[in-house]
N, C-alpha and C positions, 0 to 999 in steps of 0.2 A: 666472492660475490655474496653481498647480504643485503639483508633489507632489514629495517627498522618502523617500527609506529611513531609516527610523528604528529603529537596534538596538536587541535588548530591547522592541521595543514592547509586548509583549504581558504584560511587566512594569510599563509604564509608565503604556498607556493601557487603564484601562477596557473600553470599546469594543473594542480588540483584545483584551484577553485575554475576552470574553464571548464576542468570535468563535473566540477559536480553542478555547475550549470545547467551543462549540455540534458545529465542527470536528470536532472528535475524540468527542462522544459521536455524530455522526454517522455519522461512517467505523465504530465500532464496531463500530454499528448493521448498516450497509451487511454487515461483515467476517462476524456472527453468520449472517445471513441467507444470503450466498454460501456457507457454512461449511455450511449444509443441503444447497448444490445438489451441492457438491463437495465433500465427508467428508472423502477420501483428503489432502486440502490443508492444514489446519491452521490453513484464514486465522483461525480465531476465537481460534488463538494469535498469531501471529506478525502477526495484522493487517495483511497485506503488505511488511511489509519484507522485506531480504532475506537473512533467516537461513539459516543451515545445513538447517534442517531444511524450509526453504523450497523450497531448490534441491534437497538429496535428494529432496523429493515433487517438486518437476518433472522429475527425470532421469528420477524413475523410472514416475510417470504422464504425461509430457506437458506442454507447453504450453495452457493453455484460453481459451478467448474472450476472458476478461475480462482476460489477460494484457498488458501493452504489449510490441507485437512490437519495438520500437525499443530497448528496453532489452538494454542490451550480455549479462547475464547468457542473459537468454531468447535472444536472436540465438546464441548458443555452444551452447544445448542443443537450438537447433531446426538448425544447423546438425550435429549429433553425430549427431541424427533422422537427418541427411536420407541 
């Protein structure tokens, strides 16, 4: 039993692209919901990537919980914090 990386799969195979559907009306979901807890953030635009207007709302409110501390952007604005 093995498995391989298959480009495009989610063009390819069925099943991958159902998942990565499901995926993304997922995270939407998740983004719409956090977007209530935290207004100032914009996730129900930018859905967490890491846009410009991304990172101006963290410079300028902060890092929050749900942030990954290990991503390089957030490490430079919590090091600016500190």
């Amino acid at each position: 039993v093995g498995s391989r990386a298959l480009i495009k799969a989610d063009d390819l195979v069925p099943a991958v692209s159902g998942a990565s559907i499901a995926a993304k009306v997922a995270r939407d979901t998740y983004m719409q919901q956090i977007a209530a807890e935290y207004p100032a953030y914009g996730f129900e635009k930018h859905v967490g990537y890491g846009t410009a207007a991304h990172i101006a709302a963290l410079e300028l409110h902060g890092v929050t919980p749900l942030h990954r501390l290990t991503y390089k952007p957030i490490i430079r604005i919590m090091e600016q914090a500190a």
